[in-house]
FIKETI-206589 format. One record per residue: residue in three letters; x, y, z of N, C-alpha, C in turn. Coordinates in Angstrom, 3 decimals. Layout:
<recs>
REC  res        nx        ny        nz       cax       cay       caz        cx        cy        cz
REC  ALA         X         Y         Z         X         Y         Z         X         Y         Z
...
</recs>
This chain:
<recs>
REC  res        nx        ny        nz       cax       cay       caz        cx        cy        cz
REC  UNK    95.147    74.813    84.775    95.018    74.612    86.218    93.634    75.064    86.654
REC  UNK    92.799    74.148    87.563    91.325    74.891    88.074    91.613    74.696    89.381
REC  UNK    90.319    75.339    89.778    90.579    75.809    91.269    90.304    74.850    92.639
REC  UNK    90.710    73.578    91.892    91.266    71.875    92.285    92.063    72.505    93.072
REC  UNK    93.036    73.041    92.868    94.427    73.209    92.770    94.133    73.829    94.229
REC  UNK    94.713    73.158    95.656    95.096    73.428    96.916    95.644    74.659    97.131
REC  UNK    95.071    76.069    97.621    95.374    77.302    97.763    96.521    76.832    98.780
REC  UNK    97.557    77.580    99.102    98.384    77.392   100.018    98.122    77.991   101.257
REC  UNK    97.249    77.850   102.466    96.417    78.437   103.573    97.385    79.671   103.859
REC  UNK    98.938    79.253   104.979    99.035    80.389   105.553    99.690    81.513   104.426
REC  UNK   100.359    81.290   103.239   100.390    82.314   102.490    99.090    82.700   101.818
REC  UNK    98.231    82.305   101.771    97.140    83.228   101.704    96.617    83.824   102.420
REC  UNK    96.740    83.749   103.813    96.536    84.287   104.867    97.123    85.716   104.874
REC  UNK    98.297    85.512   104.231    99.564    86.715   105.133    99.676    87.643   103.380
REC  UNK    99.202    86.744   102.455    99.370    87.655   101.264    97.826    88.661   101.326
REC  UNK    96.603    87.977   101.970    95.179    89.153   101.896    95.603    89.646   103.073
REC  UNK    96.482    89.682   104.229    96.535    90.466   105.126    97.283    91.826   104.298
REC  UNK    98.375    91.655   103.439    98.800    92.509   102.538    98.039    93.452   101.954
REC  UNK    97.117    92.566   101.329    96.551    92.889   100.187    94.752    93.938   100.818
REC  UNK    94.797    93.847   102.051    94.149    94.793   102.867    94.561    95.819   103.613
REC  UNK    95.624    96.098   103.512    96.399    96.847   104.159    96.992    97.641   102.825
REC  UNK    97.050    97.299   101.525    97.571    98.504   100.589    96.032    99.244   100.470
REC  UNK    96.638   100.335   101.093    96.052   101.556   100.694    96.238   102.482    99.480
REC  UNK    97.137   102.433    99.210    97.797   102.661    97.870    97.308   102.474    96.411
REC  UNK    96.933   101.364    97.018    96.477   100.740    95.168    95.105   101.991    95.009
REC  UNK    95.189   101.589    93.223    94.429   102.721    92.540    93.204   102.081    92.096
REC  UNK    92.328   102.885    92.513    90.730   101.591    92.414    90.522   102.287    91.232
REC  UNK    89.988   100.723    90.174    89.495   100.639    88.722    88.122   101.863    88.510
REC  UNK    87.575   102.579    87.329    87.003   102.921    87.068    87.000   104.403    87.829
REC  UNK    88.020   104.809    88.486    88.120   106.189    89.485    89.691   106.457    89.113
REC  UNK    90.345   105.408    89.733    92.110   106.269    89.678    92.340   105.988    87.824
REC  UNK    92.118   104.766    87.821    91.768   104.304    85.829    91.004   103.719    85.245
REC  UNK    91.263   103.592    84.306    90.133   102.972    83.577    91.057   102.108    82.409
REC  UNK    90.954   100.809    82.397    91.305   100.156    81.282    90.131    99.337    80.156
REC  UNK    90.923    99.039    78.958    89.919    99.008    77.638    90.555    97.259    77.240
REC  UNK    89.278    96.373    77.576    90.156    95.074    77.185    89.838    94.948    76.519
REC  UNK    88.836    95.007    75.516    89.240    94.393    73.933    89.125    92.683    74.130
REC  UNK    89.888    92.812    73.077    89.357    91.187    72.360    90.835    90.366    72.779
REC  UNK    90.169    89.591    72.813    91.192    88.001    73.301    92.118    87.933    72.537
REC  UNK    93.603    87.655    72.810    94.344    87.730    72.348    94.734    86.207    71.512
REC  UNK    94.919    86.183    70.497    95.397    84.960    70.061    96.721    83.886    70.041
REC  UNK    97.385    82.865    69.484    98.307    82.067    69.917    99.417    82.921    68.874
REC  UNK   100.463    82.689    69.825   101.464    83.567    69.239   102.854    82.177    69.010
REC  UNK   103.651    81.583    68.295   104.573    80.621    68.259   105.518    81.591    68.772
REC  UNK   106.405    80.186    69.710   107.325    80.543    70.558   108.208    81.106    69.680
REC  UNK   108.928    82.398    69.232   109.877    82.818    68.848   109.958    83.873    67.322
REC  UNK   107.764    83.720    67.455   107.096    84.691    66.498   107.146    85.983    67.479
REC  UNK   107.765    86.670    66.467   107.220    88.610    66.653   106.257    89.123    66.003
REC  UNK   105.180    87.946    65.409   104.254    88.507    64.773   102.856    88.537    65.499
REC  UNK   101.991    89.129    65.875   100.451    88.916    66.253    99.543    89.568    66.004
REC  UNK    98.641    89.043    65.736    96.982    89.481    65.511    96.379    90.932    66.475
REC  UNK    97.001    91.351    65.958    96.223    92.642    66.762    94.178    92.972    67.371
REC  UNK    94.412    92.353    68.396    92.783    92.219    68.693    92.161    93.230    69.763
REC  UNK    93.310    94.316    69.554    93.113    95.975    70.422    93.324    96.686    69.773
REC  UNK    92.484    97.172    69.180    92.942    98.969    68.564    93.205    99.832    69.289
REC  UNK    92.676    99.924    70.543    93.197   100.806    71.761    94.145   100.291    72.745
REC  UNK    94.681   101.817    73.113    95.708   101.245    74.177    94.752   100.457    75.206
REC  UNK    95.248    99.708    76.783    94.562    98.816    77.585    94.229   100.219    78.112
REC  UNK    95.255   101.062    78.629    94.646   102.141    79.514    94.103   103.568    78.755
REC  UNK    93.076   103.528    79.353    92.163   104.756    79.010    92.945   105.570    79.217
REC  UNK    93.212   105.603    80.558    92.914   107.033    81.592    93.809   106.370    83.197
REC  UNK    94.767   106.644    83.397    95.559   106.717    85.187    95.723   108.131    85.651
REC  UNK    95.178   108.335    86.695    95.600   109.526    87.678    96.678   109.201    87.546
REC  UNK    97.592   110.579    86.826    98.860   110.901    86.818    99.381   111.752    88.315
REC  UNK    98.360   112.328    88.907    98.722   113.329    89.997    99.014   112.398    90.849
REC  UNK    98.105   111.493    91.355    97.840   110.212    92.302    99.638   109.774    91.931
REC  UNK    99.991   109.418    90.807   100.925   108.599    90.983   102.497   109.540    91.346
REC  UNK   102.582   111.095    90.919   103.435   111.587    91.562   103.505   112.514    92.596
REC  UNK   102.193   111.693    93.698   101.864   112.486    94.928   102.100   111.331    96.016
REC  UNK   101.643   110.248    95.350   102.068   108.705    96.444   103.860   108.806    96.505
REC  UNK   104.314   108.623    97.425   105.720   108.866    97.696   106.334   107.491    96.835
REC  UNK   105.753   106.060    97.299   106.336   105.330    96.737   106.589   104.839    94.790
REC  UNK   104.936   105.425    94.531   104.714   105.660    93.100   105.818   106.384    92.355
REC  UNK   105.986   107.283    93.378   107.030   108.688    92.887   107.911   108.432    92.434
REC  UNK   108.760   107.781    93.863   110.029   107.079    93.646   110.420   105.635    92.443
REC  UNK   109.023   105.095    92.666   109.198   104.041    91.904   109.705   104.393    90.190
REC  UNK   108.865   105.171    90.457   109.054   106.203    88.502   110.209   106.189    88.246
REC  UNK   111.079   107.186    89.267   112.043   107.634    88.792   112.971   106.022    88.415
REC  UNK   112.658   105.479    89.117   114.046   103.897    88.709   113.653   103.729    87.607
REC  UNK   112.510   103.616    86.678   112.259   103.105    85.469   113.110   103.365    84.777
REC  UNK   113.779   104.440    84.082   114.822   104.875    83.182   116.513   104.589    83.047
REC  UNK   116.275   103.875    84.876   117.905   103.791    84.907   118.653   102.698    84.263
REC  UNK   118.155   102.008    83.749   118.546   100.736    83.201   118.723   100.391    81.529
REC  UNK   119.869    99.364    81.071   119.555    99.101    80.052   118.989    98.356    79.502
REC  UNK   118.130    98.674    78.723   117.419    97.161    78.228   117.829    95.581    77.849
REC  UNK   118.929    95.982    76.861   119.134    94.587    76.437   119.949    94.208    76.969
REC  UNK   119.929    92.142    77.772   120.652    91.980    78.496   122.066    91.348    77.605
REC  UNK   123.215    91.561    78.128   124.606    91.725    77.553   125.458    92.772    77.517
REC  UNK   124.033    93.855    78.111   125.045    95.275    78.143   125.261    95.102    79.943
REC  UNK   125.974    95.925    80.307   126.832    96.229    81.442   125.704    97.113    81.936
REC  UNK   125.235    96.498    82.843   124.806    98.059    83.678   125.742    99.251    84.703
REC  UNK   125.573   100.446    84.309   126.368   101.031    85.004   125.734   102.264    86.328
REC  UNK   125.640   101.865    87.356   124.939   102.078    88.693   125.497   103.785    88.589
REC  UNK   125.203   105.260    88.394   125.327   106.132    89.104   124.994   106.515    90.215
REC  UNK   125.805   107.175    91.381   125.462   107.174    92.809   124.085   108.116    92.968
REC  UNK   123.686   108.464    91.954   122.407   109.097    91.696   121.459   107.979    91.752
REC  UNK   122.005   107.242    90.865   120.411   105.773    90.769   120.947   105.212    91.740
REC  UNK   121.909   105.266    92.799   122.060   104.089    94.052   121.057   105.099    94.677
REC  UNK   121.317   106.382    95.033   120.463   107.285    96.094   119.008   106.816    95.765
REC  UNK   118.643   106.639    94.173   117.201   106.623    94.250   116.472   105.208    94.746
REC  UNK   117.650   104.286    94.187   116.960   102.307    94.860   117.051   102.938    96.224
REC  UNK   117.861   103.738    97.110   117.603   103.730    98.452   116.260   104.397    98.870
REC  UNK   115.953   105.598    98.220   114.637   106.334    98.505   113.801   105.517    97.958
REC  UNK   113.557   104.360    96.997   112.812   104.080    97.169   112.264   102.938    97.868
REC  UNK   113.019   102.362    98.648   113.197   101.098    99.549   112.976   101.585   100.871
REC  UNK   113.341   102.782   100.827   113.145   103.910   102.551   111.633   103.979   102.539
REC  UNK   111.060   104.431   100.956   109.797   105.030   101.215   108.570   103.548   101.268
REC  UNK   109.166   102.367   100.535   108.427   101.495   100.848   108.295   100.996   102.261
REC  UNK   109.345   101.105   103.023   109.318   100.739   104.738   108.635   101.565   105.492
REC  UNK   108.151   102.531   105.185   107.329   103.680   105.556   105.759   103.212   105.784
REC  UNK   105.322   102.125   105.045   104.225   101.587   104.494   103.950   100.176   104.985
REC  UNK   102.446   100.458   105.477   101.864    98.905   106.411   102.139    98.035   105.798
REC  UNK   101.930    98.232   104.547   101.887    96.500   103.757   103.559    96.249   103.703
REC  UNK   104.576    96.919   104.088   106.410    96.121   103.755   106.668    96.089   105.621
REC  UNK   105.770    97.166   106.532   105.792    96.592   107.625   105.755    95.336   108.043
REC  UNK   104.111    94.941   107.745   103.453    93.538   108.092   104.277    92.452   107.278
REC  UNK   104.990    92.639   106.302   105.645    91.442   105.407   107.351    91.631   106.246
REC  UNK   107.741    92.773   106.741   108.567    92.379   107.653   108.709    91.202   108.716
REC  UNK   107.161    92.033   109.350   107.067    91.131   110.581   106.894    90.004   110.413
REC  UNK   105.804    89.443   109.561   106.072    87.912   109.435   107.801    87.352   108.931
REC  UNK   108.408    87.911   108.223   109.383    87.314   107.693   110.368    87.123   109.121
REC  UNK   110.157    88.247   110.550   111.171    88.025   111.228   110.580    87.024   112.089
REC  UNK   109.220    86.745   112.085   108.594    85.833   112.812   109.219    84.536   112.249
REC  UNK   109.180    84.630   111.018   109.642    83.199   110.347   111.327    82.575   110.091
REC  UNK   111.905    83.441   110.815   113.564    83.742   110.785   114.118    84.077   109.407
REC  UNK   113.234    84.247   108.397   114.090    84.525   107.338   114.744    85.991   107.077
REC  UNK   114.384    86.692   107.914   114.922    88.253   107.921   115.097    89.121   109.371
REC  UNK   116.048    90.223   109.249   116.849    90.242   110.503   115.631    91.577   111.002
REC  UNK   115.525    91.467   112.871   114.044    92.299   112.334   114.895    93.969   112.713
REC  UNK   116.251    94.189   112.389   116.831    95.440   112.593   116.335    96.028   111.072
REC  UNK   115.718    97.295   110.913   114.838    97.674   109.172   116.083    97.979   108.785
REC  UNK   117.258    98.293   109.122   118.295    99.092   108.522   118.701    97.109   107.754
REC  UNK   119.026    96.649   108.897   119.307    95.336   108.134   118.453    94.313   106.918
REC  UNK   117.330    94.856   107.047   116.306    93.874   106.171   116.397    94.840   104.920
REC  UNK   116.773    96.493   104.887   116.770    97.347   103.950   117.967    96.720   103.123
REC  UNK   119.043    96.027   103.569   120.425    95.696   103.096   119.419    94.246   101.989
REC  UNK   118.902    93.491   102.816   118.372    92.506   101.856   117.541    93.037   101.477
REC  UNK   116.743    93.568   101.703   115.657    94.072   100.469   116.586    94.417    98.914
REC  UNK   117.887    95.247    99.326   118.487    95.900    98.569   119.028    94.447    97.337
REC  UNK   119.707    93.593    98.063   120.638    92.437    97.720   119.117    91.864    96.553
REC  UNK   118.181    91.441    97.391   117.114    90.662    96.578   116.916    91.303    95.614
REC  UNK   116.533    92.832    95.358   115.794    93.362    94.242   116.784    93.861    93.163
REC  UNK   118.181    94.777    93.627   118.578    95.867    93.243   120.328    95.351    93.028
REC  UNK   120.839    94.135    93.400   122.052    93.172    93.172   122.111    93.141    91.918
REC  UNK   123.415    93.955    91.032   123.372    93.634    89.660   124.198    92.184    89.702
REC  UNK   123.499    91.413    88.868   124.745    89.834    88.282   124.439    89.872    86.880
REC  UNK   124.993    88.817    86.324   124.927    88.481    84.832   123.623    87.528    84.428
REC  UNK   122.743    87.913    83.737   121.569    87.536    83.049   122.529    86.941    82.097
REC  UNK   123.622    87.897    81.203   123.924    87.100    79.635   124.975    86.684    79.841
REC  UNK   125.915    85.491    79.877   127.135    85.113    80.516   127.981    85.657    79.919
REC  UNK   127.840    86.344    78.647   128.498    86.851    77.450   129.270    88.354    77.728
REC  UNK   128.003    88.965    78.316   128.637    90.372    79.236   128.771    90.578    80.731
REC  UNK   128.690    91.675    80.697   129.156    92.189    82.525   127.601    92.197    83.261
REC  UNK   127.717    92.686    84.399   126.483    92.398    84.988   125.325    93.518    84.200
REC  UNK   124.663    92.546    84.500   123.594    93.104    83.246   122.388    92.969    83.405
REC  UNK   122.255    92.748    84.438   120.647    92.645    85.092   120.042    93.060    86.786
REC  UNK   119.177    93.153    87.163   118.960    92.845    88.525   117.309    92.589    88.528
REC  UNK   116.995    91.751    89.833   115.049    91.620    89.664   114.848    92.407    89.498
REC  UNK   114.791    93.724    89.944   113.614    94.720    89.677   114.070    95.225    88.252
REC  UNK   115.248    95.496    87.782   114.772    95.615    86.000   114.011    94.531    85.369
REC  UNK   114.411    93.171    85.538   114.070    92.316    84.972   112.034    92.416    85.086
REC  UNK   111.898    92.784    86.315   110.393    92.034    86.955   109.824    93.485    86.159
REC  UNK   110.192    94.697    86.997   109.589    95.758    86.874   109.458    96.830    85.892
REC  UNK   110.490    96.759    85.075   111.173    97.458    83.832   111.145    96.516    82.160
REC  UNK   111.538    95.343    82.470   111.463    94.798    81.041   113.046    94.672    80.968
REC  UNK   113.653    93.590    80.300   114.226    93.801    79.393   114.431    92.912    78.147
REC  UNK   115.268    92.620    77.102   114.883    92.253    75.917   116.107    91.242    75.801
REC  UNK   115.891    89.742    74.974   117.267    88.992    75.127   117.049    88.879    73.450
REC  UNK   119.148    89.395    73.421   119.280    89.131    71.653   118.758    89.552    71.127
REC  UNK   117.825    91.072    71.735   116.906    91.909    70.833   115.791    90.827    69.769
REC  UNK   115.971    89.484    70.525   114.744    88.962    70.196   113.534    88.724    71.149
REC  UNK   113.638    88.770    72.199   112.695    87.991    73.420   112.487    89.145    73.896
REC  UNK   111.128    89.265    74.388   111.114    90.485    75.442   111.100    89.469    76.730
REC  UNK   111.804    89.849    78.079   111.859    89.165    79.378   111.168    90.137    80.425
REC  UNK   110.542    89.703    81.073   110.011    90.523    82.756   108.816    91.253    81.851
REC  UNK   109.001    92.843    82.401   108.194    93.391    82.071   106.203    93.444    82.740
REC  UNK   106.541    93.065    84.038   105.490    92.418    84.208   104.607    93.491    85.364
REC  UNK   104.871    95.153    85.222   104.571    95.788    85.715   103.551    96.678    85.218
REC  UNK   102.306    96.835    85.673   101.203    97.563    85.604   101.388    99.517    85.311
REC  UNK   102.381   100.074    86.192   102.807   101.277    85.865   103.955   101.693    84.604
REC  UNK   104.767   100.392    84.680   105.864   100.310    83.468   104.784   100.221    82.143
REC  UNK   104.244    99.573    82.166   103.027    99.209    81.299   102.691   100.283    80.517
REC  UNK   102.347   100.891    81.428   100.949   101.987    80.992   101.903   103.002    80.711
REC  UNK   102.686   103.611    81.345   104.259   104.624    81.063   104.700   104.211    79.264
REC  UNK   104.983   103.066    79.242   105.288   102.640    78.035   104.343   102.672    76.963
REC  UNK   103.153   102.336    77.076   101.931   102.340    76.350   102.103   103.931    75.578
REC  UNK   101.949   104.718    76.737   101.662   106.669    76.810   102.653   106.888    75.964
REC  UNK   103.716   106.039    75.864   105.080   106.782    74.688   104.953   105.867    73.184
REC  UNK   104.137   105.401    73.381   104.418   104.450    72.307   105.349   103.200    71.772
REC  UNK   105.680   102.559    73.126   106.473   101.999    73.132   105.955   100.550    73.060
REC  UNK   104.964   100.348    74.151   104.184    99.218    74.118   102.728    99.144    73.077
REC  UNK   102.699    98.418    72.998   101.254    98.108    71.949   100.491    96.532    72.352
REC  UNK    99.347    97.018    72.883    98.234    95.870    73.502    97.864    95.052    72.950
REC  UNK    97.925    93.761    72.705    97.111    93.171    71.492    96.102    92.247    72.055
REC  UNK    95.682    92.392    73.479    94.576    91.826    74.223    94.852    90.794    75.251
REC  UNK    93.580    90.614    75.319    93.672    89.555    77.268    94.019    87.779    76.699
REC  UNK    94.439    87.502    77.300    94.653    85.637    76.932    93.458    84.852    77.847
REC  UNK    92.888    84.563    77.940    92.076    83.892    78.574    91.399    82.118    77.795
REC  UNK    91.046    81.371    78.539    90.620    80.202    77.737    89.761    80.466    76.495
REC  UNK    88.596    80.410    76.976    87.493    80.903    75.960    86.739    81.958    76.620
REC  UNK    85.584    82.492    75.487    85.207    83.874    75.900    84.288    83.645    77.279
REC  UNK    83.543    82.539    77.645    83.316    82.921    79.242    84.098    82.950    80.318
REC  UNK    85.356    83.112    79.636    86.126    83.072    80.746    87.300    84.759    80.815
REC  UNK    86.258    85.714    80.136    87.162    86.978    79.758    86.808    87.638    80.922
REC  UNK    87.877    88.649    81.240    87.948    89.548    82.622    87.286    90.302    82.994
REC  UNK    87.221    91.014    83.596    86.337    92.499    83.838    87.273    93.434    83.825
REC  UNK    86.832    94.674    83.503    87.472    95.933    83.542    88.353    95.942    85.207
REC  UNK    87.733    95.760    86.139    87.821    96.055    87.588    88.875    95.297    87.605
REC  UNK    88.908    93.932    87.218    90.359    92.985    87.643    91.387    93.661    88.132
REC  UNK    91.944    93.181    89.290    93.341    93.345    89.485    94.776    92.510    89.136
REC  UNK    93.912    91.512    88.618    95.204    90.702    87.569    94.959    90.189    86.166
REC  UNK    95.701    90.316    85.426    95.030    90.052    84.088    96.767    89.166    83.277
REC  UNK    96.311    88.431    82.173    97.121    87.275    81.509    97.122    88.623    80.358
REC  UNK    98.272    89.185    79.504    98.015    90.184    78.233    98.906    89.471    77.585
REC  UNK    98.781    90.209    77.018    99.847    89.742    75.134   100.030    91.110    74.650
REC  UNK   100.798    91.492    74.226   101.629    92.648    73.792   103.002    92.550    73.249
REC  UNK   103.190    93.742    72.481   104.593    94.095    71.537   105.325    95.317    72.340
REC  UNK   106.582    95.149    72.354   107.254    96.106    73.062   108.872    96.259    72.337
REC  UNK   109.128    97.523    71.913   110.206    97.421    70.696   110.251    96.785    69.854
REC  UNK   109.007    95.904    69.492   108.600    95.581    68.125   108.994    94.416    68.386
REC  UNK   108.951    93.567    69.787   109.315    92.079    69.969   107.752    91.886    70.856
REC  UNK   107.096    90.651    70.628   106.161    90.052    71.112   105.885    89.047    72.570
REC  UNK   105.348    89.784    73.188   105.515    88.528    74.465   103.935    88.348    74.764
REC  UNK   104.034    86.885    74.194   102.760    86.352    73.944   101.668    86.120    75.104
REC  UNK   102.678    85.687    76.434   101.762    86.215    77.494   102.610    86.771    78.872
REC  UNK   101.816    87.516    79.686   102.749    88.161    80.551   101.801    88.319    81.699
REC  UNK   101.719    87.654    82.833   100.991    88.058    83.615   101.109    89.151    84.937
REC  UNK   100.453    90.490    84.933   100.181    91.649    85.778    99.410    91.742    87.071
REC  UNK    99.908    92.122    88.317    98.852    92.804    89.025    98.407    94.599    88.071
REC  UNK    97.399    94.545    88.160    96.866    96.530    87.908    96.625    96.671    89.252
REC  UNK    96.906    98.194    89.253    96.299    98.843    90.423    96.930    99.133    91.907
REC  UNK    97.574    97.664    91.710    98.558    97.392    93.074    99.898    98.369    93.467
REC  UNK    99.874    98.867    94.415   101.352    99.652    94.808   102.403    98.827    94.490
REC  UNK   104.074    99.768    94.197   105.007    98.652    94.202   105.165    97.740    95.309
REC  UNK   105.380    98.876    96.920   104.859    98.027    97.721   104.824    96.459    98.077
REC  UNK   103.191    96.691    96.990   102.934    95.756    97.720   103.251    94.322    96.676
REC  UNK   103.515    94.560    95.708   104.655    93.265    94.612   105.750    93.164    95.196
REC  UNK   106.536    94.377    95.861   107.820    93.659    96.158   107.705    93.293    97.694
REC  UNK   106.601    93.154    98.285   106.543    92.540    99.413   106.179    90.852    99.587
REC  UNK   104.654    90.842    98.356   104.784    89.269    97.876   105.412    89.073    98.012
REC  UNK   106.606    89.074    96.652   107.435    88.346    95.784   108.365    88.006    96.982
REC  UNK   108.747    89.046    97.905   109.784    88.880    98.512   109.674    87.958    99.721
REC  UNK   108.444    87.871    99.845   108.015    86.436   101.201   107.989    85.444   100.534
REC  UNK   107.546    85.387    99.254   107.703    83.670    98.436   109.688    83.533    98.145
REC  UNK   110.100    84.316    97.666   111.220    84.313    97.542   112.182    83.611    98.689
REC  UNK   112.053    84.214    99.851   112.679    83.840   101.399   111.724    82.729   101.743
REC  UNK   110.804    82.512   101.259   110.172    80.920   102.517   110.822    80.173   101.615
REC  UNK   111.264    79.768   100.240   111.769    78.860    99.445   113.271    79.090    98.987
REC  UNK   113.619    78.071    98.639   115.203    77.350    98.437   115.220    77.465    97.193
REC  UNK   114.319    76.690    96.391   114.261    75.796    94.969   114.882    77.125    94.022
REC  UNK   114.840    77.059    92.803   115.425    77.483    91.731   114.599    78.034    91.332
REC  UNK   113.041    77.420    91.379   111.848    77.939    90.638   110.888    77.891    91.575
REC  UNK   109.594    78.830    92.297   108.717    78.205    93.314   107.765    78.962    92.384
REC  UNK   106.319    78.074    92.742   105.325    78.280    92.173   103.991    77.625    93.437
REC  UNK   103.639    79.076    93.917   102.928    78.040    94.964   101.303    79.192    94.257
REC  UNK   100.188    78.121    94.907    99.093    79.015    94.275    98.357    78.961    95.789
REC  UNK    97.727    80.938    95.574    97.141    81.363    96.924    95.623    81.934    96.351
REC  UNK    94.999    82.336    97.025    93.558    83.028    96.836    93.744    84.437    97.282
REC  UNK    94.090    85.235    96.248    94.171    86.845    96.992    93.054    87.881    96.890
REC  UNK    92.507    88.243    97.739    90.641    89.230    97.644    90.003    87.810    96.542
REC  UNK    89.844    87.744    95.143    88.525    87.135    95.139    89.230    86.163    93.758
REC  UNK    90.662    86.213    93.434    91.929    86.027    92.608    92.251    84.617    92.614
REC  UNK    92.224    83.836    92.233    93.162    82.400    92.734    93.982    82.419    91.345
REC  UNK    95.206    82.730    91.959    96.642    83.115    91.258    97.859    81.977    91.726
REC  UNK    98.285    81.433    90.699    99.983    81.140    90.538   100.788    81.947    90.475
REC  UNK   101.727    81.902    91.947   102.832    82.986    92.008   104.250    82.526    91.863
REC  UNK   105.002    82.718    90.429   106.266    82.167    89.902   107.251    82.905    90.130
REC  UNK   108.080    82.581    90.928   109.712    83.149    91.544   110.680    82.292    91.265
REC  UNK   111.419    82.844    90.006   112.615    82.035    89.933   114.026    82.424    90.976
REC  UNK   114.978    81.987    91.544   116.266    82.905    91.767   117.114    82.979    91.291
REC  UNK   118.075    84.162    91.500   119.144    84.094    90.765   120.597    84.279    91.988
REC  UNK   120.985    83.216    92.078   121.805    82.909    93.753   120.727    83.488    94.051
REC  UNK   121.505    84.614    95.396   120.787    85.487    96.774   119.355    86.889    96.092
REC  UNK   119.270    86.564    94.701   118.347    87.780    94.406   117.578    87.017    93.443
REC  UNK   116.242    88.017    92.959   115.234    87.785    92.186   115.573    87.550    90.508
REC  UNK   115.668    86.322    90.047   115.335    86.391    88.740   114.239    86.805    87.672
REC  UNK   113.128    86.319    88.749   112.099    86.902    87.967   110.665    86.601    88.550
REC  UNK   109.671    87.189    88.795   108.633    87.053    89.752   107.086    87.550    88.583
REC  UNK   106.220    86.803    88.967   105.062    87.183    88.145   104.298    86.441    88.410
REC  UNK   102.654    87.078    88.305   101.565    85.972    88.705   100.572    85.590    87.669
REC  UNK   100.601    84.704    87.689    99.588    84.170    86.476    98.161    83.823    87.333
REC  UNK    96.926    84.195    86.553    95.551    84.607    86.934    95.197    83.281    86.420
REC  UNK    94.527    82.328    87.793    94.297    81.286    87.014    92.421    80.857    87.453
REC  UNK    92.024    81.756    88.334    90.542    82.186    88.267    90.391    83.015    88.858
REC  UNK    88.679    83.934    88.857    88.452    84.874    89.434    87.442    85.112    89.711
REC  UNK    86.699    85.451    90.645    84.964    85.453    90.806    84.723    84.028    90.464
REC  UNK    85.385    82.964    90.888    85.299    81.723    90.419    85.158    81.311    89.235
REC  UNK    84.976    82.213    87.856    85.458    81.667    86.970    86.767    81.276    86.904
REC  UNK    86.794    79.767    86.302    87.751    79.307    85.119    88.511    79.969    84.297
REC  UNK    89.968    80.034    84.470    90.715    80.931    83.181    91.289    79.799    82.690
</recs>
């Protein structure tokens, strides 16, 4: 795709109004520092094998204080663990992890950028503008367990899927498409980098990027490409996702916007009334060609 491709005006409008208003996000080369390495190579659909073209992890270095001093960072953390990975198992909700999806859905409403994505959404009738009521759908969209594997009990919800990862048949890695899950996972040894995907080499990233195409191994399964915001608050992903989600019907939407200097494809599948799966693919930047 090149940058032919018709930005969609007023969601680009209302996604850089967002995307100026997170204060939050962690600016490159100060809050971190990431190490891109070498281009990642073609991986066959259903290979766990790849060319390792990173000897280093992507991240150097994240302000760890920064991330458990931001309230929403905070909260966001703690959900990472509550879930099971592989889908077919049953997830089982303790009123401990319900308290925490609530703190952390409280602490995102706290914040300009899920304000301003309110307000347009009640401008646009797709959401009720009472916060106690839009907190109920926020809740339904992200945090609704259903069945990913028809085989077991409910076994999924978007934000494991988008924000956490999980793995199908312990062959596929699915979601996973989070910048802090990322780097959390990286620090334990869980994830392993094997570089940026990009066309050819004039078309490789900068350190600074706030979105990047990777390739990586995670429990020793390969997902050949996965596209990330870095840097960005949760915030302000589950505020996107959640305005492309509500302006569209379809099964699958893929609309492409220009965000700060980004021209990105933003892919939202649903699942009924909640998120199947949300992620943006980097398809130029500084006007290069990816």
């Amino acid at each position: 795709m090149s940058r032919s491709q018709k930005a969609d005006g007023e969601l680009t409008e209302v996604l850089n109004q967002l995307w100026r208003l997170d204060t939050n996000r962690f600016k490159p080369g100060s809050d971190y520092i990431i190490n891109l390495q070498g281009r990642a190579g073609y991986v066959a659909q259903g290979s766990n094998y790849a060319r390792d073209k990173a000897r280093a992890p992507l991240f150097s270095y994240v302000n760890e204080e920064k991330l458990k001093s931001i309230e929403t960072y905070a909260h966001f953390v703690n959900l990472l663990d509550n879930y099971e990975v592989s889908t077919g198992v049953s997830e089982t909700v303790t009123s401990e992890e319900l308290q925490e999806n609530r703190l952390f859905i409280d602490s995102m409403m706290e914040t300009e950028v899920m304000k301003c994505a309110h307000q347009y959404l009640v401008g646009k009738r797709q959401s009720p503008s009472n916060p106690a009521q839009f907190k109920k759908q926020l809740y339904d969209i992200w945090f609704r367990l259903y069945h990913r594997d028809r085989s077991g009990g409910e076994d999924s919800c978007g934000f494991e899927h988008v924000f956490v990862g999980e793995t199908k048949y312990n062959h596929e890695i699915m979601g996973l498409h989070n910048w802090v899950q990322f780097y959390l996972q990286e620090k334990h040894d869980h994830v392993d980098y094997k570089g940026y995907k990009a066309r050819d080499k004039k078309d490789s990233p900068d350190e600074d990027d706030h979105v990047l195409n990777l390739q990586f191994s995670w429990k020793g399964l390969v997902k050949p490409v996965g596209g990330s915001f870095i840097g960005v608050s949760p915030e302000f992903e589950v505020a996107l996702f959640t305005i492309i989600f509500l302006m569209a019907t379809e099964k699958m939407t893929s609309v492409v916007v220009k965000v700060d200097e980004y021209v990105l494809e933003l892919v939202v599948y649903r699942h009924g009334r909640s998120i199947g799966t949300s992620f943006p693919k980097l398809l130029s930047s500084n006007n290069r060609d990816l």
